[in-house]
C-alpha positions in Angstrom: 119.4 87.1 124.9 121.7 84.3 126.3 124.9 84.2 124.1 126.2 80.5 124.9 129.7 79.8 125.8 131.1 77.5 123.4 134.6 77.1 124.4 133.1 75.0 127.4 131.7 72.8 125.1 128.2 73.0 127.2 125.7 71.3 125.1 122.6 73.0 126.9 123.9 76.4 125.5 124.2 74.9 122.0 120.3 73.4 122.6 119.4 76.8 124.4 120.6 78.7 121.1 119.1 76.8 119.0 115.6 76.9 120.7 115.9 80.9 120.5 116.7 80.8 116.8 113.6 78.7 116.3 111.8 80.8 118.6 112.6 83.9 116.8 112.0 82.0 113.3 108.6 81.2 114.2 107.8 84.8 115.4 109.3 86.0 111.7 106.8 84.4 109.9 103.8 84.9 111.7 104.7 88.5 111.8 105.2 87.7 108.2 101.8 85.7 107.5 99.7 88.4 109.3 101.0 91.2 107.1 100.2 89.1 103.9 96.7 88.5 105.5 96.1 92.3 106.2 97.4 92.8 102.6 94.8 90.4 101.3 91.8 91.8 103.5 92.7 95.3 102.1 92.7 94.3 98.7 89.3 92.1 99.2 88.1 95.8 100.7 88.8 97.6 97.7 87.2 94.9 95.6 83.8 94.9 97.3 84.1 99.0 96.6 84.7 97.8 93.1 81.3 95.8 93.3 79.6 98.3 95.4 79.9 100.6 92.1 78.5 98.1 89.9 75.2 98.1 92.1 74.2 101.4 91.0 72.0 101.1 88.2 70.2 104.2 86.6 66.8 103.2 84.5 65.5 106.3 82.2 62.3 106.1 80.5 61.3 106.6 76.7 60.2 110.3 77.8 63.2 110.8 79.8 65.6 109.7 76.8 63.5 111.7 75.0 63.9 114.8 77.1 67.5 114.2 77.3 68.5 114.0 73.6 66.2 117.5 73.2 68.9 119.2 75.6 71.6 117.4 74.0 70.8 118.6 70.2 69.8 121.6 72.0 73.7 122.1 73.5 75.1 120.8 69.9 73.5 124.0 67.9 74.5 126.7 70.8 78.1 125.0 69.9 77.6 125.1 66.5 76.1 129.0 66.4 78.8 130.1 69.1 82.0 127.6 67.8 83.8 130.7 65.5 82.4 133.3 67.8 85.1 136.0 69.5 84.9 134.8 73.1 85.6 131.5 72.2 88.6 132.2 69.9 89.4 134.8 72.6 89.7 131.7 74.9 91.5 129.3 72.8 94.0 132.0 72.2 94.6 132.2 76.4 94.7 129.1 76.7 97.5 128.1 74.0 99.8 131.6 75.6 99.1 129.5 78.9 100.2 126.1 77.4 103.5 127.9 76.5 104.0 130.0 79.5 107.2 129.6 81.6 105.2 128.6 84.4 103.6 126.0 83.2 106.5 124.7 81.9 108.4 124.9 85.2 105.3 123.3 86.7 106.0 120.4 84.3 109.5 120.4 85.1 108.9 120.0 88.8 106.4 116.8 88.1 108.8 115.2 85.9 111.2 115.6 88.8 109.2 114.5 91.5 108.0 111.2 89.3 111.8 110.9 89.6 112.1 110.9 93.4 111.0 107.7 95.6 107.7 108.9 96.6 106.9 109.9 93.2 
């Protein structure tokens, strides 16, 4: 970069300066307009992911439905016969002592502290 010598008064290094500040201007905002373009082509990517999702379209018919809800009510009374039984208390029991183990609350501790940090 030319730095111009100003005590001489030389006009060509005042114009010369001024050129390269224009120069560099001009290469700030492209670099500028092409990172707001890849922005926008990224977003527009995701979006046609978003409509890509909305092209899948599942069609039952009346005997599937029908076969469905059988295995549904079918789930609901196993839950309903086994809901009080000893393996299931057994597990809500283990999974309550876990909820208030110290390792899960120093697990929650770390994510709280990370959420704090830049990256979180």
């Amino acid at each position: 970069m030319h730095i111009p010598n100003l005590e001489k008064g030389n006009k060509g290094d005042i114009a010369d300066k001024k050129a390269e500040d224009e120069k560099y201007a001009a290469e700030k905002k492209a670099a500028a307009d092409k990172a707001a373009a890849d922005k926008k082509e990224a977003d527009s990517e995701s979006d046609s992911s978003d409509d890509e999702e909305d092209l899948l379209k599942i069609s039952i018919n009346k005997a599937g439905r029908k076969e469905i809800s059988k295995e549904w009510t079918d789930v609901e009374h196993v839950w309903k016969r086994i809901e009080h039984s000893r393996p299931v208390r057994n597990l809500g029991s283990s999974v309550h002592r876990w909820e208030e183990s110290k390792e899960l609350k120093d697990i929650e501790a770390l994510d709280k502290k990370f959420l704090k940090t830049p990256r979180g």
